[in-house]
N, C-alpha and C positions, 0 to 999 in steps of 0.2 A: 069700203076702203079701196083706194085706185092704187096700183101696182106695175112698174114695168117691169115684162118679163124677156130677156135676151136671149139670144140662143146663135148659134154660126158659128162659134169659135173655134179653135182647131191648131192643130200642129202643121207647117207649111213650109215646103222647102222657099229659098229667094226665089225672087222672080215670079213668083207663087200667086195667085188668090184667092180671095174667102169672100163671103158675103155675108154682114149680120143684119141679123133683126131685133126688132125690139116692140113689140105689141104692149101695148097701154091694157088692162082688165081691171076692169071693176067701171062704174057707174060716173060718166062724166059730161060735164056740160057742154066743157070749149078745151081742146088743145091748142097750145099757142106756140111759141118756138119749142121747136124738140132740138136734138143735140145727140153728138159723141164726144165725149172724153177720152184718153187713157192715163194710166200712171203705170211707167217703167219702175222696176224695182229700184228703191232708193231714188227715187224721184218723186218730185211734184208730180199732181194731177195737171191736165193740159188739155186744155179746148183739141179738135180735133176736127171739127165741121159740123157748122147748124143748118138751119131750115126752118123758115118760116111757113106759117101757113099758104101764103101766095107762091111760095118755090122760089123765094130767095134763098141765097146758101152763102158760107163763108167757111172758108177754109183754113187753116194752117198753113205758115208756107211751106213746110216738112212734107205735106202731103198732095198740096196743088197739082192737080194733074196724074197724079195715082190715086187717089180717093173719088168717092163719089157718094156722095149725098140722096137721100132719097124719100119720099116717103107717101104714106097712103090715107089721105082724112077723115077718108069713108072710115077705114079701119083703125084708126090712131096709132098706126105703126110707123117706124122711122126704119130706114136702112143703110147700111152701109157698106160699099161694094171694093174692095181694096182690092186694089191690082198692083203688080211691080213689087211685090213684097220685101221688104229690106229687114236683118235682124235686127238694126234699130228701130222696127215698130212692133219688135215683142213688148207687150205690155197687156193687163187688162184694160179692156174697153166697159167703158159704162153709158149708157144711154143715158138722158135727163129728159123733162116736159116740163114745159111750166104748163099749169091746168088752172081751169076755172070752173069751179062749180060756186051753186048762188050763196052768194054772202062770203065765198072762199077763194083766193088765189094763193096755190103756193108751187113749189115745185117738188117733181119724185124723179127718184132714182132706182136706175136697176142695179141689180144684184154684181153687176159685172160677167166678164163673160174671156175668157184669155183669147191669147192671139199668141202662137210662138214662132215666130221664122230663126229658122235652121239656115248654116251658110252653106 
């Protein structure tokens, strides 16, 4: 069973940064785009910034330029590095992967992981 597990989150004054992570565990063939999401309370969920395997990346434009995207193949882990923190991106984050293993494509999700910026 393949699993993403998150971890960085944290309480942060503005102006703040945090870094998360999110490691892939369990038995897999091929990671292909990974991803961050969040959803603010009483919100939609909301793309956040991807990342393909070659190190393409796309962003939100809420976060252009304070975010950053990251990630490690060897380890099937993704990152994300917020800087300029603002209390509109208190939200939980959730990492995604689409994966491949043989005979299988689907996509997992982690558990989430909060983010709270204080003004």
């Amino acid at each position: 069973q393949v699993q993403l597990v998150e971890s960085g989150g944290g309480l942060v004054q503005a102006g703040g940064s945090l870094r998360l992570s999110c490691a892939t565990v369990g038995s897999v063939f091929r990671v292909d785009v990974m991803a961050w999401h969040r959803q603010a309370l009483g919100k939609q969920r909301e793309l956040v910034a991807g990342i393909t395997p070659g190190g393409n990346t796309n962003y939100a434009d809420s976060v252009k330029g304070r975010f950053t995207v990251s990630r490690d193949n060897a380890k099937n882990t993704i990152y994300l590095q917020l800087n300029d923190l603002k209390p509109e991106d208190t939200a939980v984050y959730y990492c995604a992967a689409r994966i491949t293993n043989p005979g299988r494509t689907f996509d997992s999700w982690g558990q989430g992981t909060q983010v709270t910026v204080s003004s």
